[in-house]
C-alpha positions as CSV (number, residue, x, y, z in Angstrom):
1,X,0.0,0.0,0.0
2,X,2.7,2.5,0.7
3,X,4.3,1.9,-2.6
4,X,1.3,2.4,-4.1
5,X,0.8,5.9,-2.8
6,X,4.3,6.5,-3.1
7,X,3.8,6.3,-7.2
8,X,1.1,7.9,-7.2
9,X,2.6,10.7,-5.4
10,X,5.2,11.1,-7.9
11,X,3.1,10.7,-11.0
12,X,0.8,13.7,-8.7
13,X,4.0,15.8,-8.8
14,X,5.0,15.4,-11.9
15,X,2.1,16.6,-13.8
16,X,1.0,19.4,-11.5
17,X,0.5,22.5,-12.4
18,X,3.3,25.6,-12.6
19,X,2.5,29.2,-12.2
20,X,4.3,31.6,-13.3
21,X,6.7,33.7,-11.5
22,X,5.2,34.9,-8.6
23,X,2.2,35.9,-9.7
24,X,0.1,33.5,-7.4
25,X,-3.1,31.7,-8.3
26,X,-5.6,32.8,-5.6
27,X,-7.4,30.1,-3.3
28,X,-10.8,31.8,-5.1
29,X,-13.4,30.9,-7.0
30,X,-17.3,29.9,-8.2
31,X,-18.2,28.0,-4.6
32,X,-18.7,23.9,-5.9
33,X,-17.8,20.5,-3.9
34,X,-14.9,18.6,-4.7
35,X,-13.1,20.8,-6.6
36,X,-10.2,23.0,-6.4
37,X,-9.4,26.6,-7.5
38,X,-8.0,27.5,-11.4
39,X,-4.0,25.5,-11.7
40,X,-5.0,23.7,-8.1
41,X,-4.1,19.8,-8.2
42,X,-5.9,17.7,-5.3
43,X,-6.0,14.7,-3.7
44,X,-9.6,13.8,-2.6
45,X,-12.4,15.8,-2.5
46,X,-11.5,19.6,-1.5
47,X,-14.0,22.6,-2.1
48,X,-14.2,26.0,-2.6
49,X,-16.7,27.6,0.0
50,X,-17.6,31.5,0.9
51,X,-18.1,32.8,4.0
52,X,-22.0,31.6,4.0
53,X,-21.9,27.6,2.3
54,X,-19.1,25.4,3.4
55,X,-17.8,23.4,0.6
56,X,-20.5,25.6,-2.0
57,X,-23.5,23.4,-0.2
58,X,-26.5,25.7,-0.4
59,X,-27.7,23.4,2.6
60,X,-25.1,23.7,4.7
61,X,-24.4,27.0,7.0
62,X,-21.2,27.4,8.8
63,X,-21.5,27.1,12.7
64,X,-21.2,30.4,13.6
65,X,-23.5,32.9,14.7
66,X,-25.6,34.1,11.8
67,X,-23.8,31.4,9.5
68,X,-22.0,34.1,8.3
69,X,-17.7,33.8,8.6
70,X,-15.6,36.5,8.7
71,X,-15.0,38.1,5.1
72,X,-11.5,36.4,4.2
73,X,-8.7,38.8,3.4
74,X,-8.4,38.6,-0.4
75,X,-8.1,41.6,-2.7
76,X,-8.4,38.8,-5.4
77,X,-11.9,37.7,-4.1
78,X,-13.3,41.1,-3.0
79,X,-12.4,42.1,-6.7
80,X,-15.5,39.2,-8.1
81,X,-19.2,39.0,-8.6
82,X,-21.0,37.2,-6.2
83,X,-21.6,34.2,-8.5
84,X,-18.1,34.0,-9.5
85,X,-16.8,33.7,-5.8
86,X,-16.9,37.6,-3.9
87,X,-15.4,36.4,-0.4
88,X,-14.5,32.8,-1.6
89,X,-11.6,30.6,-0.2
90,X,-10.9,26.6,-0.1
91,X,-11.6,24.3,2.4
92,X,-10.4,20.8,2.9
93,X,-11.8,17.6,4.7
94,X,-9.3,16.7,7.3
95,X,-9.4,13.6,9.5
96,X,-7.5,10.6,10.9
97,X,-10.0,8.2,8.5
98,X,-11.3,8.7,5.2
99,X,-11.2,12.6,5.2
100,X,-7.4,13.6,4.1
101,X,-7.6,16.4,1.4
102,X,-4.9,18.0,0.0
103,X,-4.3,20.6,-2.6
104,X,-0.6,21.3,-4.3
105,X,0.6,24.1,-6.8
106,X,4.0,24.3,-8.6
107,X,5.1,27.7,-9.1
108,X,8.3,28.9,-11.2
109,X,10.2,32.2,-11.5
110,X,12.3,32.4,-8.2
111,X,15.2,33.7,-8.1
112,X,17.7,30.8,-6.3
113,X,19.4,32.6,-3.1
114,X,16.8,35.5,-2.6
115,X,14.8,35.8,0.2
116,X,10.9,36.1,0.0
117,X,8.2,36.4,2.3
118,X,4.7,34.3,1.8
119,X,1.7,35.5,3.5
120,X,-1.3,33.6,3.6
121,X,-4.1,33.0,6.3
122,X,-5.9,29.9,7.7
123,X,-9.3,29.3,10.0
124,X,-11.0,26.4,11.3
125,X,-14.5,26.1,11.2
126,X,-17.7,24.3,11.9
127,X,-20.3,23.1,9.6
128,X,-24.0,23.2,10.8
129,X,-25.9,20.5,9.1
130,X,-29.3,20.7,8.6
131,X,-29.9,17.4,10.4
132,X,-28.8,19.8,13.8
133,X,-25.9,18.4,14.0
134,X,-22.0,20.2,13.8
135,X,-18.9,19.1,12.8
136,X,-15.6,19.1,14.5
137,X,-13.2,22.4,14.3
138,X,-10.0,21.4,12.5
139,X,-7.4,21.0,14.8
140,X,-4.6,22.7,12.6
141,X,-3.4,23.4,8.7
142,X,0.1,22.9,7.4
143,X,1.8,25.2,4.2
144,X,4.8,23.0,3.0
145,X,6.9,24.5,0.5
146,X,9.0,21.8,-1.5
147,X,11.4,21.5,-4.1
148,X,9.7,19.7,-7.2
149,X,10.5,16.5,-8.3
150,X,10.7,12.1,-7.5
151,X,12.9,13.3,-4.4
152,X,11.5,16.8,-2.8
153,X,13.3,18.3,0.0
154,X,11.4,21.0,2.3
155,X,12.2,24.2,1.8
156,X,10.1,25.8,4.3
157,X,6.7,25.1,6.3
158,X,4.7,26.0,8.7
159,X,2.0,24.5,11.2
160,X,-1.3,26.9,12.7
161,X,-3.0,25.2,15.6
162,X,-6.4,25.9,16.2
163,X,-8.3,26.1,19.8
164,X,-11.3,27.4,21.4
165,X,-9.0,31.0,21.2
166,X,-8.8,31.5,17.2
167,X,-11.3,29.1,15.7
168,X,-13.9,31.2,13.2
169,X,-11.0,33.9,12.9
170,X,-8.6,34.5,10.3
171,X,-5.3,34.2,11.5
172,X,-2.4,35.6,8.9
173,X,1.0,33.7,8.0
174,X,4.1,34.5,7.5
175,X,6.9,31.9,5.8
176,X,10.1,33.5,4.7
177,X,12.5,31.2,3.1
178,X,15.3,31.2,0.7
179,X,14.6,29.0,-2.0
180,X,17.4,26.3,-3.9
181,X,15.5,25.9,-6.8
182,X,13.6,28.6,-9.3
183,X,10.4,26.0,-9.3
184,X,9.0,25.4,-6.3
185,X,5.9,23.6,-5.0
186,X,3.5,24.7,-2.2
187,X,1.4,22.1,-0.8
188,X,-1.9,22.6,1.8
189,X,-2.9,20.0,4.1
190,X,-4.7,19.6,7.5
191,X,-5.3,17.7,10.9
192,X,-8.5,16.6,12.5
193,X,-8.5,14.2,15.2
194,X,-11.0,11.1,15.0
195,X,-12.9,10.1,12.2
196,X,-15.1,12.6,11.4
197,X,-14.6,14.9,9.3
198,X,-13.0,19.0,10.1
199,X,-12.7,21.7,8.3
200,X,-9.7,23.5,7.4
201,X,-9.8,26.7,5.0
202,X,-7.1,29.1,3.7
203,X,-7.0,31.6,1.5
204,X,-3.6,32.9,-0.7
205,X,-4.5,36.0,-2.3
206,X,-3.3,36.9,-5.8
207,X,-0.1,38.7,-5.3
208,X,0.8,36.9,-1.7
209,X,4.8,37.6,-1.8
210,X,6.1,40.6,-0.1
211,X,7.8,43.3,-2.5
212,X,11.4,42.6,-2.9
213,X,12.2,45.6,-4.3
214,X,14.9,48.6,-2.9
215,X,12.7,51.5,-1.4
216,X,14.6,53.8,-2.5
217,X,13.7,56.9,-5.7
218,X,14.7,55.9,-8.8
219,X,17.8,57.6,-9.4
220,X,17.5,59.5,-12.8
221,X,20.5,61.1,-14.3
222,X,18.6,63.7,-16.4
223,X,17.7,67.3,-15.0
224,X,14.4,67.2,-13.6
225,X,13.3,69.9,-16.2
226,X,13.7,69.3,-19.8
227,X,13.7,72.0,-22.3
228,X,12.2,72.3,-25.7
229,X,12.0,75.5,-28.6
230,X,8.9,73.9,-30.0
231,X,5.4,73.4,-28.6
232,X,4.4,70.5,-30.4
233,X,7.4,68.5,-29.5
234,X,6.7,65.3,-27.9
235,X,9.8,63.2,-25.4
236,X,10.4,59.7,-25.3
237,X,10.5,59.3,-21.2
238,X,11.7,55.5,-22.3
239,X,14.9,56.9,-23.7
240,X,16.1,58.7,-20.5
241,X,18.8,56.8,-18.3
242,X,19.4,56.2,-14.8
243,X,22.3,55.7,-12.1
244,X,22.7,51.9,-12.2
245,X,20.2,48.9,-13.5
246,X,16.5,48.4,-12.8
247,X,16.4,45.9,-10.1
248,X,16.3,42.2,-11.7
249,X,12.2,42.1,-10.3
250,X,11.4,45.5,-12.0
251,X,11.1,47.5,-14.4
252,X,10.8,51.0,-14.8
253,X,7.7,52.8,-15.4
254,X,6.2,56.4,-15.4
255,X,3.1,57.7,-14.2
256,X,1.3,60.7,-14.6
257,X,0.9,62.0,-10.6
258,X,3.8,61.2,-7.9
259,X,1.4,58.5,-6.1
260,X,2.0,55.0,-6.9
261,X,-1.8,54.9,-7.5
262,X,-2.0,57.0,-10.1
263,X,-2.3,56.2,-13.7
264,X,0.6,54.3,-15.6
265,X,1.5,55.4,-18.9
266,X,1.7,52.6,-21.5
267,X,5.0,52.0,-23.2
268,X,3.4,53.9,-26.5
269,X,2.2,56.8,-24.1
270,X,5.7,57.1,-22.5
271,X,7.6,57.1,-25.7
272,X,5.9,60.2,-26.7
273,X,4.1,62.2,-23.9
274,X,3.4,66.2,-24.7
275,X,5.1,69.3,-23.2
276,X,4.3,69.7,-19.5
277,X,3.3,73.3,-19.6
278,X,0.9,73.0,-22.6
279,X,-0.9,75.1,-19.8
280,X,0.8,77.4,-18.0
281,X,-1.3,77.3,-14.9
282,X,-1.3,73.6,-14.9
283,X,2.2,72.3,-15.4
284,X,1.9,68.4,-15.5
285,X,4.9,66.4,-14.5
286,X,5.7,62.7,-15.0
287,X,7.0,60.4,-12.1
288,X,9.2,57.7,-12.7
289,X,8.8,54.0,-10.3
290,X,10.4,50.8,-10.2
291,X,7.5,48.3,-10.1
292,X,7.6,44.3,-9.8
293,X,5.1,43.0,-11.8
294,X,5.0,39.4,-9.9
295,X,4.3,41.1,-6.9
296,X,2.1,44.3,-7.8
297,X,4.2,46.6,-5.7
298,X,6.3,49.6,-6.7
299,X,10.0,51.1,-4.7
300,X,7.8,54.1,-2.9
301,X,4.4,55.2,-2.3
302,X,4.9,58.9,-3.2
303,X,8.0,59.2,-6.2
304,X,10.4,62.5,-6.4
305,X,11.9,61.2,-9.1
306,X,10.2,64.3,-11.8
307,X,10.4,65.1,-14.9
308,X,9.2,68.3,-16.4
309,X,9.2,68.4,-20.0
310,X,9.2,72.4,-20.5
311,X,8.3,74.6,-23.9
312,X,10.8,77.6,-23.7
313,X,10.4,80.0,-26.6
314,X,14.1,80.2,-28.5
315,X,15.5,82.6,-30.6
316,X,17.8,81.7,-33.3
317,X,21.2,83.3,-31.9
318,X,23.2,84.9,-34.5
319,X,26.8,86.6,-34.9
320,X,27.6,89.8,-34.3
321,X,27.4,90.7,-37.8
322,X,24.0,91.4,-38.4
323,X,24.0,93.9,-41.3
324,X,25.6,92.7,-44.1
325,X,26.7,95.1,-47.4
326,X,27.2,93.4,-50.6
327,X,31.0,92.8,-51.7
328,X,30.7,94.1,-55.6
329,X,29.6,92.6,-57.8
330,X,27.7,90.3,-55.5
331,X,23.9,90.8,-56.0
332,X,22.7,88.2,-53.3
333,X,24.3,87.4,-49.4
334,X,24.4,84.2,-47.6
335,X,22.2,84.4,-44.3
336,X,23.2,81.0,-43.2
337,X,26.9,82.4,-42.8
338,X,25.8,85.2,-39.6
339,X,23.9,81.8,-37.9
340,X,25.6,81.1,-34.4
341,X,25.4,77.2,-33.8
342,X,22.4,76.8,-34.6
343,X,20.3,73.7,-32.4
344,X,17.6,72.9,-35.0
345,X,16.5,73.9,-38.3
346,X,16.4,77.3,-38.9
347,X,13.8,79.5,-41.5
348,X,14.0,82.7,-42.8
349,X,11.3,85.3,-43.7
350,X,11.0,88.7,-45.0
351,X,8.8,89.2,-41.7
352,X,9.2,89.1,-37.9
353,X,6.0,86.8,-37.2
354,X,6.9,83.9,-40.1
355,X,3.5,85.4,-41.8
356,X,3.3,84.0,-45.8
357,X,5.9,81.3,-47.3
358,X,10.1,81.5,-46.3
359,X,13.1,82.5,-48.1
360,X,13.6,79.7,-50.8
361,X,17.4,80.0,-50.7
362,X,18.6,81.5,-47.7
363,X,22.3,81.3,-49.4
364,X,21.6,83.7,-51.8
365,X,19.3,86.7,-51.1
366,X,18.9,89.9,-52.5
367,X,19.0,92.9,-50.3
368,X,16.3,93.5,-47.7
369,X,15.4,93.1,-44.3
370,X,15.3,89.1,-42.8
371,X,14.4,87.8,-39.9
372,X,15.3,83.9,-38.5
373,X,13.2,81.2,-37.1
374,X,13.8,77.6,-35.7
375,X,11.4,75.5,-37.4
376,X,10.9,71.5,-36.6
377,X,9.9,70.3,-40.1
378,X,8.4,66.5,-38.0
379,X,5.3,68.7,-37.1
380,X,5.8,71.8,-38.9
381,X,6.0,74.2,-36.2
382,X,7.7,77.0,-35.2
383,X,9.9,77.8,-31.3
384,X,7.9,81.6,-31.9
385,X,4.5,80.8,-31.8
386,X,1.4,83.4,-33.9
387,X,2.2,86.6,-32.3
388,X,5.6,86.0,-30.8
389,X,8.5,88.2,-32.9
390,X,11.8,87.5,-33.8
391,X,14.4,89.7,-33.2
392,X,17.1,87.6,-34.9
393,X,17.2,90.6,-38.0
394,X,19.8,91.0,-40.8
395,X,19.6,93.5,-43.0
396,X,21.0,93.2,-46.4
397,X,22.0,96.0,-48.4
398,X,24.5,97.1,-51.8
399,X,27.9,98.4,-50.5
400,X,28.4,100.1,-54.4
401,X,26.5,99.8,-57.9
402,X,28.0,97.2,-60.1
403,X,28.4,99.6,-63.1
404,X,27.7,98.7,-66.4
405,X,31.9,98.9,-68.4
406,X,33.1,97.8,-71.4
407,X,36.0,96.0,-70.7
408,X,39.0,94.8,-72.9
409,X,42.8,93.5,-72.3
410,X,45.5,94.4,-74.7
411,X,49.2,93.0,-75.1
412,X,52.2,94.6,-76.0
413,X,55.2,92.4,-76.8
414,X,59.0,93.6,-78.3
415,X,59.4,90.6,-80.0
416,X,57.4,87.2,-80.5
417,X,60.5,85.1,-81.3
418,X,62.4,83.6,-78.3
419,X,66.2,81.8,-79.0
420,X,67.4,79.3,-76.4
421,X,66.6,80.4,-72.4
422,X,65.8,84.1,-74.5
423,X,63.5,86.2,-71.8
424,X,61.4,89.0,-72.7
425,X,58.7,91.6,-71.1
426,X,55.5,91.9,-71.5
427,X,52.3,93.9,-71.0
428,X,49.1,93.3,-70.0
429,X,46.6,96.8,-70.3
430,X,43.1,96.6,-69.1
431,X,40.9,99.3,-70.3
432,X,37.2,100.7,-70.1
433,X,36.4,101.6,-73.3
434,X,33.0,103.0,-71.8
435,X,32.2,106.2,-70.5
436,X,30.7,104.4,-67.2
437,X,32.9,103.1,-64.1
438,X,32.9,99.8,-63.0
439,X,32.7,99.9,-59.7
440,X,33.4,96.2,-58.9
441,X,36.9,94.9,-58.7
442,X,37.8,92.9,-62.0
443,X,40.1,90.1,-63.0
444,X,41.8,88.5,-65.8
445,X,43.5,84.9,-66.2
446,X,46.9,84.5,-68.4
447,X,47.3,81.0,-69.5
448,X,50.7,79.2,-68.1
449,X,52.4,77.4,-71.3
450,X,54.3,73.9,-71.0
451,X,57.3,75.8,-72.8
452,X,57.6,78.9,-70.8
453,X,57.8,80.6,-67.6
454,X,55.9,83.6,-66.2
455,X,57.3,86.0,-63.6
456,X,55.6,89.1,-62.1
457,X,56.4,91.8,-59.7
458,X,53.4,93.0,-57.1
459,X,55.1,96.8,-56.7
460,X,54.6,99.4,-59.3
461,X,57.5,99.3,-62.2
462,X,59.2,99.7,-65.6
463,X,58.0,97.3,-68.2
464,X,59.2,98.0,-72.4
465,X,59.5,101.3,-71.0
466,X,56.0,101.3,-69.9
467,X,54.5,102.4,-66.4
468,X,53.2,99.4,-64.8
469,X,51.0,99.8,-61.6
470,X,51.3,95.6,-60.5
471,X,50.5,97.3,-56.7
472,X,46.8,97.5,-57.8
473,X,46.8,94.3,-58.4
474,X,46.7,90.7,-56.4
475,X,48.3,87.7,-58.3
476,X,47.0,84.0,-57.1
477,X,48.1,80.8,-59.1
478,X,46.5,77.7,-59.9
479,X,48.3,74.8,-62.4
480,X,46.7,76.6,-65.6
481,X,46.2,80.0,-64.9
482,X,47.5,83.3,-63.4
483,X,44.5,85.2,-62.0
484,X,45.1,89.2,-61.9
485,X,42.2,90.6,-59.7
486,X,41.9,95.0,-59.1
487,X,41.9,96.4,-55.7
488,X,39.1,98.2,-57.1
489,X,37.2,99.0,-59.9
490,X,38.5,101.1,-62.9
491,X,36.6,104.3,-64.0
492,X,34.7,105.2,-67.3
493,X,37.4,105.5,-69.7
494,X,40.2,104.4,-67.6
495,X,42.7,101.7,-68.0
496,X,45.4,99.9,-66.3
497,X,49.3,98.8,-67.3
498,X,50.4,95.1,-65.6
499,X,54.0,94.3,-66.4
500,X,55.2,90.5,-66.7
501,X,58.4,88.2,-67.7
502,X,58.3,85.4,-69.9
503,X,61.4,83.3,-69.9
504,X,61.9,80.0,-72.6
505,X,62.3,76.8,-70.7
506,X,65.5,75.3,-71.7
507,X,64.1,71.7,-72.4
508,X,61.8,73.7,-75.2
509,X,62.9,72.7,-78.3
510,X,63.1,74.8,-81.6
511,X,60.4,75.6,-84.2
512,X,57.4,75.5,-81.3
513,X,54.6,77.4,-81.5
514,X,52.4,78.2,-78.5
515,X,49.3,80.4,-78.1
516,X,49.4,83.1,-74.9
517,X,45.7,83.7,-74.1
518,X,44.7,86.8,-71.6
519,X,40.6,86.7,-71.1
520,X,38.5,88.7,-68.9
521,X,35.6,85.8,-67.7
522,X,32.5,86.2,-68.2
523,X,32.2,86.6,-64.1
524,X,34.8,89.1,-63.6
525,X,34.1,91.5,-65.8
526,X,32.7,94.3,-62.9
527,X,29.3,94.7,-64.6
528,X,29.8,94.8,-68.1
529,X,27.3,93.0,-70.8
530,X,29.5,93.1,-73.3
531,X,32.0,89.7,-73.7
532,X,33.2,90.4,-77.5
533,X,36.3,91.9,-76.5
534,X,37.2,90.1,-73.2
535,X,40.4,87.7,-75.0
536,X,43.3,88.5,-76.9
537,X,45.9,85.8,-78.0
538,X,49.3,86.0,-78.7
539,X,51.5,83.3,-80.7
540,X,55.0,82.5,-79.4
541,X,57.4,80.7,-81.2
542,X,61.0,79.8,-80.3
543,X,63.9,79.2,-83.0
């Protein structure tokens, strides 16, 4: 007989059932006879009763006063209808003869080597029979909590005995215990001496583990106010970090009022939650918690852990530069160039209240009054809401007139012929042919040959017994061309004499011929419209 209930133990273990974590399945239910509450596995006939029927038996009262037992202390049960099980608990049959139930639950998630606390509560009672008859008070009620398995060791248990002193009452447990294993198995059982049967009831509410989390604010790393230039913005509370790791039980979460029983924002409302002072004289916070899921509990009752997310009107800051005269011949200026750092996209309008559409190219402007803007293209909105001015101005204005010249090079040369490492001078005039300045600095290129060498002085000289004034002039190189550029412009019928030396190269050989080219681009000619005298070239030839 003993091995027989000692395999049918073990096939019993094997196949109960495992909650998860420690989110507990309550001792609650629908009141029915021999039955046991949602992921319960038994061993003989257990019920679940409520405080009027014992074992759901409309027939039976309990043997108490009224027939009424105290309201058991469940949040789980208080939380149902009436016909679902409102004040329900189990009850088991105990005796020393035929009465010996049992109920047993596996549950996972522990964490091996951390301390929890169980709470639970047990009462003995009396059933009234109709027949006027009562039965025996249980004598007492055992909470074993096992490892799982053929060969379970006790991890912690725990024995209430019952006397005239605490029967009818609800008396509250406490098992702390450190558990070897993450699955564990928590078995309910009872005494009654004799043969008749007594009744012993507990009742494990939903979330029956103490919190095991630190009580301590959660320790963000971000000011408590956050800044924005844009009203419509929107802050991902997810995204913001703090000192350390969420505790292995929790996770972190964000509410909208400092009490842990206010609201909880969803993961989708916390990844995107609107300014806090949308109105002024209502500035709404968020409040960050650590809470444990598997034991519905949170670090504090009242969080300081606050975030304001703030809308802060912002200027776009720009250099001290903000009037800007055009360089001639420039016709447009580039207002991106007087921006200082700017933190976001920045817009520019003719207006100080972004009224009507914005600059199209704000790298090319013509002269006028501007006026800059951040501007968060996501939701198309401005920092400077309707009625709010800028005062990041530039004006924009010409320095000089272009002029409209008539410009021309000419070259004069002693001889075109050059013998072996032969040198000879050369000059370059630039004249206005047209009786209107140009008030715009101009330039000319001279084409660098393969067979020849260019030299130039930048101080006024002698060149072919010329007058050359190189000082008004600045020379740059680049591998094809010299470029000759004027201080400043050259007046209505004026001109200009640049000397130069052109040397043969000595690995040049004889009979070459190569073409000297002096052009006034299209771009530098200081206003002028007409190009059809902007190039003259010269042939060189070496003997």
């Amino acid at each position: 007989m003993r091995a027989t209930l000692f395999l049918l133990f073990c096939t019993f273990v094997l196949f109960t059932h495992v909650g998860n974590a420690q989110e507990f399945s309550p001792t609650a239910g629908k009141p029915c006879n021999n039955c046991s509450p949602a992921n319960y596995s038994k061993v003989h006939s257990p019920a679940i009763s409520d405080v009027w029927n014992p074992n759901g038996n409309l027939n039976d009262k309990w043997n108490i006063p009224g027939f009424l037992l105290p309201i058991p202390p469940s949040t789980y049960s208080q939380g149902l209808s009436s016909a679902l099980g409102k004040n329900s608990f189990v009850t088991l049959e105990t005796s020393e003869g035929a009465y010996d139930d049992r109920l047993f639950i596996n549950i996972a998630g522990f964490v091996v080597g951390q301390i929890y606390t169980f709470r639970y509560s047990v009462l003995s009672g009396s059933v009234h029979y109709e027949a006027g008859n009562n039965s025996p008070f249980g004598e007492s009620a055992k909470m074993e909590i096992l490892t799982t398995g053929i060969n379970p060791s006790i991890e912690a248990e725990q024995t209430t005995t019952f006397d005239a002193s605490n029967q009818n009452k609800w008396i509250v447990r406490v098992i702390t215990f450190k558990p070897t294993a993450s699955t564990l198995q928590f078995k309910l059982t009872g005494k009654t001496s004799g043969l008749s049967a007594g009744y012993v009831n507990f009742c494990i509410d939903k979330y029956p583990f103490d919190c095991i989390l630190p009580t301590t604010q959660v320790p963000l790393i971000n000011a408590s106010t956050i800044y924005t230039p844009f009203p419509s913005d929107k802050l991902d509370l997810t995204s913001l970090n703090i000192i350390g790791a969420v505790p292995p039980t929790g996770e972190l979460v964000w509410k909208v009022g400092p009490n842990s029983t206010d609201v909880t924002l969803t993961p989708a409302e916390a990844s995107n939650v609107p300014i806090s002072n949308q109105d002024p004289a209502n500035v709404k916070p968020y409040y960050a918690f650590f809470y444990a899921k598997d034991f519905n509990c949170y670090n504090v009752p009242v969080s300081q852990a606050e975030i304001k997310f703030m809308y802060m009107p912002q200027q776009v800051p720009l250099k001290l530069q903000t009037n800007i005269s055009l360089s001639c011949p420039a016709v447009t200026a580039d207002l991106t160039a007087v921006e200082e750092n700017p933190v976001a996209q920045v817009r520019w309008f003719n207006n100080n209240t972004h009224s009507g559409l914005p600059v199209v190219d704000p790298k090319a402007v013509p002269p006028g009054d501007y006026y800059a803007f951040y501007y968060q293209w996501q939701t198309g909105t401005y920092s400077l809401k309707s009625g709010q001015i800028s005062n990041a101005h530039v004006h924009v204005e010409n320095a000089v007139p272009a002029g409209i010249p008539d410009l021309g090079p000419l070259m004069t040369i002693n001889s075109l012929i050059f013998p072996s490492n032969g040198s000879k001078d050369f000059v370059v005039k630039i004249q206005n042919a047209k009786a209107e300045n140009s008030n715009c600095s101009v330039y000319f290129k001279i084409s660098k040959l393969p067979g020849f060498d260019i030299t130039y002085s930048t101080a006024a000289g002698q060149s072919n017994g010329v007058s050359t004034n190189n000082d008004f002039w600045t020379f740059s190189e680049s591998n094809n061309y010299i470029t000759v550029t004027s201080k400043t412009g050259i007046a209505a019928s004026g001109y200009s004499y640049v000397g130069f030396k052109i040397t043969r190269n000595a690995n040049t050989p004889a009979e070459s011929k190569q073409n000297l080219s002096i052009t006034i681009p299209q771009p530098g000619g200081g206003g002028e419209t007409n190009l059809s005298n902007n190039q003259t070239i010269t042939g060189l030839t070496t003997n």
